[in-house]
C-alpha positions as CSV (number, residue, x, y, z in Angstrom):
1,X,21.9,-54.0,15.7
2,X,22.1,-53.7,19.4
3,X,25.3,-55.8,19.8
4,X,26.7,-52.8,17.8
5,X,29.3,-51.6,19.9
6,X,29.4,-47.3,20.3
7,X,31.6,-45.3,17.9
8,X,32.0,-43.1,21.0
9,X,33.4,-44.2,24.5
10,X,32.6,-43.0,27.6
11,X,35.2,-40.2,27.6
12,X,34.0,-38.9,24.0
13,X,36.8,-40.8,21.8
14,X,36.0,-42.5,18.6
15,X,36.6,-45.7,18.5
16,X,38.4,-47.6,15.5
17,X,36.3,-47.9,12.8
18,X,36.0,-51.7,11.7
19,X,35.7,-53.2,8.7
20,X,31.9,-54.9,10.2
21,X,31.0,-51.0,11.2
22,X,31.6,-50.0,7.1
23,X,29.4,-52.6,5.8
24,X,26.6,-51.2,8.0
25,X,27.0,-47.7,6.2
26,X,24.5,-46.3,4.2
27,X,25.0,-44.3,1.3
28,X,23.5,-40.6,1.6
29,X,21.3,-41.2,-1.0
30,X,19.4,-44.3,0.8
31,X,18.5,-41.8,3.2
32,X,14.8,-40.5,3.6
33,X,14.8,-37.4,1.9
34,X,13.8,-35.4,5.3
35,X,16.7,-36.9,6.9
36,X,19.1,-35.3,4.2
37,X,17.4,-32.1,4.2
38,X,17.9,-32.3,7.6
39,X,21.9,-33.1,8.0
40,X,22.0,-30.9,4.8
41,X,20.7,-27.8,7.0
42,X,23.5,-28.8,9.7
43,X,26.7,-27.5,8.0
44,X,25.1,-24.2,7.3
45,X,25.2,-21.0,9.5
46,X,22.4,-19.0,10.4
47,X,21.7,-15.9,10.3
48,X,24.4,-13.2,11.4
49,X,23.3,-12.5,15.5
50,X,25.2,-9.5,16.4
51,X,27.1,-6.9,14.0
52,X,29.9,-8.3,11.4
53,X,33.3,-7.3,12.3
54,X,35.1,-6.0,9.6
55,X,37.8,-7.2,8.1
56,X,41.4,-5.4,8.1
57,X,44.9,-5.6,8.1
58,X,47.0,-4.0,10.8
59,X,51.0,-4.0,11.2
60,X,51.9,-4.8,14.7
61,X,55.7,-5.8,16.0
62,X,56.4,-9.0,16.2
63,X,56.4,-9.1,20.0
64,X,53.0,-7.5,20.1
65,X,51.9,-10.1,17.4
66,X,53.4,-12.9,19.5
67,X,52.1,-12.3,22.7
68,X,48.3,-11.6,21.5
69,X,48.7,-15.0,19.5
70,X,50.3,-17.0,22.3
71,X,47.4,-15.9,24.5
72,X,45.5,-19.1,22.7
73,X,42.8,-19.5,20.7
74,X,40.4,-16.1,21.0
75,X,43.1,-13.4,21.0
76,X,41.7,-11.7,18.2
77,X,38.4,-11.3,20.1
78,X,41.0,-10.0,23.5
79,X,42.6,-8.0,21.3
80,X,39.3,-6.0,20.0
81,X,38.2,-6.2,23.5
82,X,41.5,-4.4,24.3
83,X,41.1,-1.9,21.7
84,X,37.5,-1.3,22.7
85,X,38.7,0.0,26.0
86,X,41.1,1.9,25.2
87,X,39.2,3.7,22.8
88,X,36.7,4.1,25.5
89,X,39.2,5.9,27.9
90,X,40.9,8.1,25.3
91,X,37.0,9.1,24.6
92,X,36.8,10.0,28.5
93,X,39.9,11.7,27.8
94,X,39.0,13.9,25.2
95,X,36.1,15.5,26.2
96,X,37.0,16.4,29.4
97,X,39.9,14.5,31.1
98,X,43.1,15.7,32.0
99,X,45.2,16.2,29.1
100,X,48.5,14.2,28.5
101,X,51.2,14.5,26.3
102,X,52.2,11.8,24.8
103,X,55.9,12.4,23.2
């Protein structure tokens, strides 16, 4: 087994699998059972660490919806994060800010 060559090189890509890297493959099932319970507990999440976010649906123009979406991967975090804050400053607003008229 140590002429094996890596299934990862040295910039992280996978390799082609061969056919002489299948034939070493083991079935789950030949696996020590505290190995399986062990990859088993892998795939599953842990407990929730911070409040759930809830789940809704908002209407937004499609420019609005564009640009949040074509600010990558994360924009709907940026966009709460956005939303946060201004929440925050219409607070600040409200209970004792100068008052704006919006219209």
């Amino acid at each position: 087994m140590a002429n094996r060559k890596p299934l990862i090189d040295d910039d992280g890509e996978v390799r082609e699998i061969t056919a002489q890297d299948v034939a070493l493959f083991k079935p789950f099932s030949a696996l020590p059972a505290a190995e399986r319970k062990m990859l088993l507990k892998l795939g599953k999440r842990g407990p929730q660490k911070a409040p759930k976010k809830v789940p809704i649906s908002i209407r937004l123009s499609p420019d609005v919806a564009d640009g949040l979406r074509a600010t990558g991967n994360g924009w709907q975090g940026r966009a709460d994060d956005a939303l946060r804050s201004w929440l925050a400053e219409a607070r600040k607003e409200r209970i004792g800010g100068p008052r704006q008229s919006h219209g």
